[in-house]
N, CA, C and O atoms as a GROMACS GRO file, in nm:
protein
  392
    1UNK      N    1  -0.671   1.072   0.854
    1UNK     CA    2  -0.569   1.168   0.817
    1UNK      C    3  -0.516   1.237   0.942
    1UNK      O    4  -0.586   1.260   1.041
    2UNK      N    5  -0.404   1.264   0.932
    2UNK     CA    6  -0.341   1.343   1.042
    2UNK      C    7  -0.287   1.421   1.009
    2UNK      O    8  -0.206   1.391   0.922
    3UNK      N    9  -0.291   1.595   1.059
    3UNK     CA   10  -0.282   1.700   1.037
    3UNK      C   11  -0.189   1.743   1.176
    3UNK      O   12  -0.219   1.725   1.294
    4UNK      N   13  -0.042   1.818   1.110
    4UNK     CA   14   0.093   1.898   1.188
    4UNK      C   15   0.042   1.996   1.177
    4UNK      O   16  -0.027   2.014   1.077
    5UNK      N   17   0.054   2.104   1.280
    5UNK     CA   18   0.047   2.228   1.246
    5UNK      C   19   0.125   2.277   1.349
    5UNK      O   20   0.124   2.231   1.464
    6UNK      N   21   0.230   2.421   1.288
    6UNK     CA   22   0.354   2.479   1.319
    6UNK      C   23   0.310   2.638   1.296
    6UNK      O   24   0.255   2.671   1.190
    7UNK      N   25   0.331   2.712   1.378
    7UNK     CA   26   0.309   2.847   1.390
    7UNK      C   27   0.438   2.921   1.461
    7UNK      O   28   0.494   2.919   1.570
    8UNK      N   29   0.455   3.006   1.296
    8UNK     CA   30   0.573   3.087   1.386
    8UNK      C   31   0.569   3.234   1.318
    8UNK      O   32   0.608   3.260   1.204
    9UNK      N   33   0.525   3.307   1.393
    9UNK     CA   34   0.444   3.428   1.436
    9UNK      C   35   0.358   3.449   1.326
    9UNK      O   36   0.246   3.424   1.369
   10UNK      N   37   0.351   3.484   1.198
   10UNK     CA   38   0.250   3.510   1.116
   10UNK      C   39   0.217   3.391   0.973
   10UNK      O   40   0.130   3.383   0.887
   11UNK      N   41   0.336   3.318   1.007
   11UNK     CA   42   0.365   3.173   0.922
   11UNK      C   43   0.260   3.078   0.996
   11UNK      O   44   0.229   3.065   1.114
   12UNK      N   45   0.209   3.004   0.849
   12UNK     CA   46   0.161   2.869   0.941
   12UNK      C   47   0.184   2.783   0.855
   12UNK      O   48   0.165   2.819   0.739
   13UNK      N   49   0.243   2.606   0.884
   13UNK     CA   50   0.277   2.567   0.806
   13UNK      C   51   0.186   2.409   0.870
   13UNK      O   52   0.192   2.347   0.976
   14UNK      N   53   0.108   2.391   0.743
   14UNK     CA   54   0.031   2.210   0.760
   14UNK      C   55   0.092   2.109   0.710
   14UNK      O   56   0.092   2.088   0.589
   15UNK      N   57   0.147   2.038   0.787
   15UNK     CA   58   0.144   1.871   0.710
   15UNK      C   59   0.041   1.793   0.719
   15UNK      O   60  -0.020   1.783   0.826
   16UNK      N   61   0.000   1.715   0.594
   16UNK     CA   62  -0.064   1.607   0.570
   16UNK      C   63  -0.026   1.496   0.606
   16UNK      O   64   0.096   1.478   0.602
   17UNK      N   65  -0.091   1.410   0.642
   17UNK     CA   66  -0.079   1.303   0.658
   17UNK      C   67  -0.198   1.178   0.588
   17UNK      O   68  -0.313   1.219   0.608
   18UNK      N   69  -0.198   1.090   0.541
   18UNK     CA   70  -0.286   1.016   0.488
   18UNK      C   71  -0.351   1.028   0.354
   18UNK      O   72  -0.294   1.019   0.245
   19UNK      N   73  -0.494   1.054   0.378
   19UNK     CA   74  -0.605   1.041   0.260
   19UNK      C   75  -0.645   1.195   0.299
   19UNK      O   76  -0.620   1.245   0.409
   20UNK      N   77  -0.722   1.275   0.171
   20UNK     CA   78  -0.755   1.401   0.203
   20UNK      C   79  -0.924   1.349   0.093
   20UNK      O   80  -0.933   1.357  -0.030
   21UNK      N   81  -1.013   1.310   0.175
   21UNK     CA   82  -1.127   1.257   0.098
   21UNK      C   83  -1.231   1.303   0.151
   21UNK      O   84  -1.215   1.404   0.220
   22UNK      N   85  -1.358   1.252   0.140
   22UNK     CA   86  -1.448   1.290   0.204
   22UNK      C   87  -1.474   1.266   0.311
   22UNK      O   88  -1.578   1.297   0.368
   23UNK      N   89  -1.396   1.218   0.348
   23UNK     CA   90  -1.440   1.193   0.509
   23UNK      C   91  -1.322   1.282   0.592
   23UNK      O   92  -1.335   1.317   0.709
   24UNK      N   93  -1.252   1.299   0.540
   24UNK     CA   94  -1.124   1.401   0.600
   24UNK      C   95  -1.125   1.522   0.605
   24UNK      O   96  -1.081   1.600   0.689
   25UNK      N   97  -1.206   1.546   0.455
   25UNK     CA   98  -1.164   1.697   0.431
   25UNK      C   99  -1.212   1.799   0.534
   25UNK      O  100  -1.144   1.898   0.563
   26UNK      N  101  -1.381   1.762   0.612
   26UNK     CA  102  -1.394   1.839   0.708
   26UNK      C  103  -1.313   1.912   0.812
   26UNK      O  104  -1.293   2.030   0.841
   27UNK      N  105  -1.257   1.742   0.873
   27UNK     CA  106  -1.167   1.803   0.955
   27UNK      C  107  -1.047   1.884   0.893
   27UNK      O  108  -1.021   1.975   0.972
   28UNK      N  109  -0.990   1.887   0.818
   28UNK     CA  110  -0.912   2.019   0.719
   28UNK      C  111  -0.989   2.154   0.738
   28UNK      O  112  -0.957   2.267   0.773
   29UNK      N  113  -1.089   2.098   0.705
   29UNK     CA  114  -1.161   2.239   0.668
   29UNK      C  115  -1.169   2.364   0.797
   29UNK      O  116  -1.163   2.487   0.795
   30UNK      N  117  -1.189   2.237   0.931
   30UNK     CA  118  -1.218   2.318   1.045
   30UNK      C  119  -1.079   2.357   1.124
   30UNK      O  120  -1.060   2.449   1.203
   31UNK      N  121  -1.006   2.276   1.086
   31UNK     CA  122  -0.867   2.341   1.093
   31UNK      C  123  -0.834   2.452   1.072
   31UNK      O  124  -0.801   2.535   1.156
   32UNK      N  125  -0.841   2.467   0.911
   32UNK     CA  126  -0.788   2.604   0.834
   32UNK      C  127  -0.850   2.701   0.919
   32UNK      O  128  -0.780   2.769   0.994
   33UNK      N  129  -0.998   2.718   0.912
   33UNK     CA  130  -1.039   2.804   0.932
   33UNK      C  131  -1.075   2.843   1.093
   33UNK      O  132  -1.111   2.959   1.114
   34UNK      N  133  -1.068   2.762   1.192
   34UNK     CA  134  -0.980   2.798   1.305
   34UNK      C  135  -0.844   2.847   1.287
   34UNK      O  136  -0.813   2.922   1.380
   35UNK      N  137  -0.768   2.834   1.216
   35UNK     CA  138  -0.594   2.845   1.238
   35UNK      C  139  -0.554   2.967   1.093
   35UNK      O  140  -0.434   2.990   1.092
   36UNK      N  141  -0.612   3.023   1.010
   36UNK     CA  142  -0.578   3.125   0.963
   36UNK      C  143  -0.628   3.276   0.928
   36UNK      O  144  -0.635   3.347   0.828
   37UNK      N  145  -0.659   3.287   1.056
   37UNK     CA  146  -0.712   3.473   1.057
   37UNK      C  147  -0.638   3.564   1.048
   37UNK      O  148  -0.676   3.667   0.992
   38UNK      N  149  -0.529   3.555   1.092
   38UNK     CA  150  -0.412   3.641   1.119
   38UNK      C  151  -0.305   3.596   1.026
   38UNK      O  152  -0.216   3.676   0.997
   39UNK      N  153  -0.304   3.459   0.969
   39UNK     CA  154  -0.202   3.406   0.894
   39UNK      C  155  -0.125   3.480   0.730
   39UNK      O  156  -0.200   3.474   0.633
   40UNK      N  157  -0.035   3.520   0.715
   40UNK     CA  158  -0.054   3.577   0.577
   40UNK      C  159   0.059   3.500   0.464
   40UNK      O  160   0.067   3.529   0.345
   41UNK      N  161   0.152   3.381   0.545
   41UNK     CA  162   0.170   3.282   0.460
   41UNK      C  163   0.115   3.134   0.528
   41UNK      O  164   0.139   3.078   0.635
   42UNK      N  165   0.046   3.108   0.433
   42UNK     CA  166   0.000   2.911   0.500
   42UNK      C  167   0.110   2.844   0.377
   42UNK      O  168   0.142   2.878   0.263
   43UNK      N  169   0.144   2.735   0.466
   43UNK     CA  170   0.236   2.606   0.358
   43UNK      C  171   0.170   2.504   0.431
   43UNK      O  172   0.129   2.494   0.547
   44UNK      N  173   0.170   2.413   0.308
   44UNK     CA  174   0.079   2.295   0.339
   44UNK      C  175   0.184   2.206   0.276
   44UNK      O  176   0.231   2.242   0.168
   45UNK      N  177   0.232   2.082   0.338
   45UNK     CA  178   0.318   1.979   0.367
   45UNK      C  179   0.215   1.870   0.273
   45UNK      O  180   0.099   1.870   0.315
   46UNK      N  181   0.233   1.802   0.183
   46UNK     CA  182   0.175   1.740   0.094
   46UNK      C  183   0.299   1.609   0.134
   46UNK      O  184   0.236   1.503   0.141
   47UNK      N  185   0.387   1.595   0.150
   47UNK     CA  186   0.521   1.498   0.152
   47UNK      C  187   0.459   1.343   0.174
   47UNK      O  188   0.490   1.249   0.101
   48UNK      N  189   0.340   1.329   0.320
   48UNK     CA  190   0.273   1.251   0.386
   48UNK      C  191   0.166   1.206   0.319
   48UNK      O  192   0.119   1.102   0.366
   49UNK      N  193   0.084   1.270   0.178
   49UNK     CA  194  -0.021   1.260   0.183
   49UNK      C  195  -0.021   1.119   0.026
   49UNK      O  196   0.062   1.081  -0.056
   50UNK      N  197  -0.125   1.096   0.050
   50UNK     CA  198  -0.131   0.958  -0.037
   50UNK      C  199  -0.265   0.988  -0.160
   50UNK      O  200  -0.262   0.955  -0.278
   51UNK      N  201  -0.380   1.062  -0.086
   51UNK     CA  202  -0.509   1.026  -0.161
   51UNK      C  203  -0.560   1.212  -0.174
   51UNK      O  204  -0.535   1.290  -0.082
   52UNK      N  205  -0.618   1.246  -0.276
   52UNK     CA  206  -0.665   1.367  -0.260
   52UNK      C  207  -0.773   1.353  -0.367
   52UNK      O  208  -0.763   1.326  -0.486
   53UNK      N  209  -0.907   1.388  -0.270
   53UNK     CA  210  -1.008   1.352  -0.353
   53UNK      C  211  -1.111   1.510  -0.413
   53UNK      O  212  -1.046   1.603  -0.365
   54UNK      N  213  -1.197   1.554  -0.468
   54UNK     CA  214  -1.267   1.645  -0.495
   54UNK      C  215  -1.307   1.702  -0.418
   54UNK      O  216  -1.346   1.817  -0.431
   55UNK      N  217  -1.308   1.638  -0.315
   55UNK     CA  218  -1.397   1.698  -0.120
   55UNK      C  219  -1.259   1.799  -0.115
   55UNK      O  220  -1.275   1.920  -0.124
   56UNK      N  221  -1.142   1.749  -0.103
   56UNK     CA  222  -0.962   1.796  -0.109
   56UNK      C  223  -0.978   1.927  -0.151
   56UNK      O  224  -0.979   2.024  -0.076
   57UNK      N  225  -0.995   1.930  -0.320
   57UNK     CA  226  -0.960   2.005  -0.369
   57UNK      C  227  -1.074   2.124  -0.352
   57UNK      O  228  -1.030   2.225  -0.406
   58UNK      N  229  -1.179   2.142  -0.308
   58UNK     CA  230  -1.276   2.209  -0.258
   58UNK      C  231  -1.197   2.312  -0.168
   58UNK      O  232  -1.170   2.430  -0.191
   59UNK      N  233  -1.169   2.230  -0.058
   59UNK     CA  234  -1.104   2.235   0.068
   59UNK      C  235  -1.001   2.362   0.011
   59UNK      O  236  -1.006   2.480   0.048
   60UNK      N  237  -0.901   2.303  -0.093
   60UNK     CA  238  -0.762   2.425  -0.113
   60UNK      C  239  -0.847   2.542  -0.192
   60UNK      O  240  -0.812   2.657  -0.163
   61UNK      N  241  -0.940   2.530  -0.276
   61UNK     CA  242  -0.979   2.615  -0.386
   61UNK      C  243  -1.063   2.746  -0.271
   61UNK      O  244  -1.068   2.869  -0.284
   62UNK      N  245  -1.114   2.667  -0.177
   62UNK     CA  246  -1.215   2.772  -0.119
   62UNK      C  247  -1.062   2.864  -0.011
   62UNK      O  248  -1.089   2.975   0.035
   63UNK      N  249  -0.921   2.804   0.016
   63UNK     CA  250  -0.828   2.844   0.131
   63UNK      C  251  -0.816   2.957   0.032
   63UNK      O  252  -0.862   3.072   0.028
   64UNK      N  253  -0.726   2.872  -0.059
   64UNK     CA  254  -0.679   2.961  -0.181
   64UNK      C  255  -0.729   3.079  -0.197
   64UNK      O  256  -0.642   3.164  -0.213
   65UNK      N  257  -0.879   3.134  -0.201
   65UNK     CA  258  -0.962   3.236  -0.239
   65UNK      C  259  -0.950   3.312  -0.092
   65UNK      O  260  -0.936   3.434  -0.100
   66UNK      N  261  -0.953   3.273  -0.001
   66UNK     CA  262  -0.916   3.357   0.162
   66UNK      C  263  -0.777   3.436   0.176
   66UNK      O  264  -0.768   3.554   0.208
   67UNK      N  265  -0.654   3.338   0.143
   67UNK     CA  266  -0.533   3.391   0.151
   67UNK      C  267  -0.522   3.451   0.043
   67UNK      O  268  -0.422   3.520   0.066
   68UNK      N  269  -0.553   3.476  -0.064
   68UNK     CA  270  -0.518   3.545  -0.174
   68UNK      C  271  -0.564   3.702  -0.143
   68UNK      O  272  -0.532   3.792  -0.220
   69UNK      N  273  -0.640   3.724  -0.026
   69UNK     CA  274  -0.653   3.824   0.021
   69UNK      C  275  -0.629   3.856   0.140
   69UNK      O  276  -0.676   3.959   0.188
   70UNK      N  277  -0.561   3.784   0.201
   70UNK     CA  278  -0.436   3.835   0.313
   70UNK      C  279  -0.312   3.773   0.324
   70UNK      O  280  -0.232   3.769   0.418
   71UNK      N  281  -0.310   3.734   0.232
   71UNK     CA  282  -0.124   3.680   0.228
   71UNK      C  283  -0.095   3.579   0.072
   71UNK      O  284  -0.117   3.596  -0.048
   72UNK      N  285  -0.043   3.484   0.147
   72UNK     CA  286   0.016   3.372   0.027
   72UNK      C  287   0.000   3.225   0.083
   72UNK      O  288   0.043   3.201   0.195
   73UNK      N  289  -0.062   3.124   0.008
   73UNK     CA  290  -0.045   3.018   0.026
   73UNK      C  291   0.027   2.918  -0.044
   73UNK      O  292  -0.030   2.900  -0.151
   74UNK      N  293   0.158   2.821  -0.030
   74UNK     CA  294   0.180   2.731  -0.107
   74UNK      C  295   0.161   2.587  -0.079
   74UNK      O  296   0.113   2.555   0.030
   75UNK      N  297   0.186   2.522  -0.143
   75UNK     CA  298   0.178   2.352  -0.143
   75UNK      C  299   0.302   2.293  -0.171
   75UNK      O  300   0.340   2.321  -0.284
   76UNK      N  301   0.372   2.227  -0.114
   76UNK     CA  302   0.472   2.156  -0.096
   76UNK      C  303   0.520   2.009  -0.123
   76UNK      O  304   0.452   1.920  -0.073
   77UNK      N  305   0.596   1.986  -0.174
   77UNK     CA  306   0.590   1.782  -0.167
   77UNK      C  307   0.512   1.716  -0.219
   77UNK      O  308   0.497   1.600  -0.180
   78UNK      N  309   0.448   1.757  -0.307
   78UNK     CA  310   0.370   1.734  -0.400
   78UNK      C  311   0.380   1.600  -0.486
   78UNK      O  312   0.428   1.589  -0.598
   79UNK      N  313   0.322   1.494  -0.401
   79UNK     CA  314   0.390   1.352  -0.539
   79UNK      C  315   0.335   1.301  -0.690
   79UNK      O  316   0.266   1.358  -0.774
   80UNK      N  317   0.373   1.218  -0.689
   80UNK     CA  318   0.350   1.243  -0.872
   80UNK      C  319   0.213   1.205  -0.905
   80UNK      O  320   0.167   1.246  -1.011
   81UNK      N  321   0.152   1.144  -0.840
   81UNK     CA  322  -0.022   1.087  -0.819
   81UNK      C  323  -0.088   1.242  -0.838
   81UNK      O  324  -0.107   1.308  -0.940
   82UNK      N  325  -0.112   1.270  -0.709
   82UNK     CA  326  -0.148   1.384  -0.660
   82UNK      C  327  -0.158   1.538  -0.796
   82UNK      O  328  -0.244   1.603  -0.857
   83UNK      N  329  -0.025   1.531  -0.782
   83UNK     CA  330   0.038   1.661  -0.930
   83UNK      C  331  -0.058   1.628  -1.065
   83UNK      O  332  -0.103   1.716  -1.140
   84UNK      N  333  -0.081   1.474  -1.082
   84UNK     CA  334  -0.176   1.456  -1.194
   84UNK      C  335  -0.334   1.485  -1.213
   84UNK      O  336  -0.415   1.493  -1.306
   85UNK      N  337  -0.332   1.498  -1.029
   85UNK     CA  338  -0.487   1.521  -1.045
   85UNK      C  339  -0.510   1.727  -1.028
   85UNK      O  340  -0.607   1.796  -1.058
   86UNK      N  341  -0.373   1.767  -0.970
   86UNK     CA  342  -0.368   1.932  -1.022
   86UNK      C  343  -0.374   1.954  -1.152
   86UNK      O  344  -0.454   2.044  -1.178
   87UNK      N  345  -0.310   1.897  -1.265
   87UNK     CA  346  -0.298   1.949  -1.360
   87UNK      C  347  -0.403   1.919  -1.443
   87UNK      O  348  -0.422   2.007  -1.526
   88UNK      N  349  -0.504   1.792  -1.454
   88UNK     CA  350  -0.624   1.755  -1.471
   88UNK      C  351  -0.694   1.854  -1.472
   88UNK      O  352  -0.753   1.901  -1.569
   89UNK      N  353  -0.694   1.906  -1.330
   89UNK     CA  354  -0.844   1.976  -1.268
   89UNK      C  355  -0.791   2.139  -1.330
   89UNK      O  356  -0.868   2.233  -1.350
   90UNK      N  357  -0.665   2.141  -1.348
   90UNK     CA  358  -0.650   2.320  -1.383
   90UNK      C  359  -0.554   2.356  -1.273
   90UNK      O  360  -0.454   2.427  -1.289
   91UNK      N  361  -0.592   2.302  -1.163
   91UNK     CA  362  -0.570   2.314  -1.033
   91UNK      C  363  -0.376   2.364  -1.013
   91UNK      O  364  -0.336   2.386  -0.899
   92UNK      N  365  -0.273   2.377  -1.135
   92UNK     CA  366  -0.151   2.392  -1.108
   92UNK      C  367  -0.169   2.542  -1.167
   92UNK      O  368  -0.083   2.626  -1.145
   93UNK      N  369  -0.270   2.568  -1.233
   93UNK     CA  370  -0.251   2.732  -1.305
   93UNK      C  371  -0.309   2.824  -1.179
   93UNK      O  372  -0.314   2.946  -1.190
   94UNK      N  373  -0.361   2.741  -1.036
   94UNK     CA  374  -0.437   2.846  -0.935
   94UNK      C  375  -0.371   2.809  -0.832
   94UNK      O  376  -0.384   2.895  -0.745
   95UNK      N  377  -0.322   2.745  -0.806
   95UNK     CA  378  -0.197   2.690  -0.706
   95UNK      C  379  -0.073   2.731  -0.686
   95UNK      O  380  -0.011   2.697  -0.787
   96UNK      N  381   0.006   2.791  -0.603
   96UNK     CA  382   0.128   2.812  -0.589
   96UNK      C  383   0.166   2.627  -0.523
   96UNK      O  384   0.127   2.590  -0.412
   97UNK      N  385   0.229   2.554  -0.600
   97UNK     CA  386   0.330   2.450  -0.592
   97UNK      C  387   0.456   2.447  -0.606
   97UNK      O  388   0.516   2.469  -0.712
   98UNK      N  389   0.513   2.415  -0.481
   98UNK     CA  390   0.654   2.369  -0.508
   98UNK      C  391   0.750   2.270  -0.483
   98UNK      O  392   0.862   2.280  -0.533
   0.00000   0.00000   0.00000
């Protein structure tokens, strides 16, 4: 997986790239949480991404619970695979998607 990241002053915005599985999600994980202390909107670029597995959704559920107490996070580009496994899991009623 390959991970963009764009910072412009209190914005941070991720693109995905690839699979978001278990073998990826770490590196996500150590991303985020290097890259949003100060952040009080994150957007995450979904446009690139192909695979999002339970390791994934760990990954947004635990961001989700951080920024919800210092800013806003959304999800972006969202394809139609992907959107099926949000609405499955619950995952579109705790998600800002757009």
């Amino acid at each position: 997986m390959n991970i963009s990241k764009t910072v412009d002053g209190t914005s941070l915005s991720i693109a995905l790239e690839g699979r978001l599985d278990t073998t990826t999600a770490p590196q996500l994980d150590e991303e985020l949480k290097n890259s949003i202390g100060d952040c009080t909107t994150l957007v995450i670029d979904f446009k690139e991404l192909e695979y999002l597995s339970s390791a994934g959704l760990r990954i947004l559920l635990s961001t989700q619970k951080v920024m919800n107490k210092q800013g806003k996070m959304i999800i972006r580009n969202v394809n139609e695979t992907i959107m099926e496994v949000f609405e499955m899991t619950g995952f579109v009623d705790i998600l800002t998607i757009e």
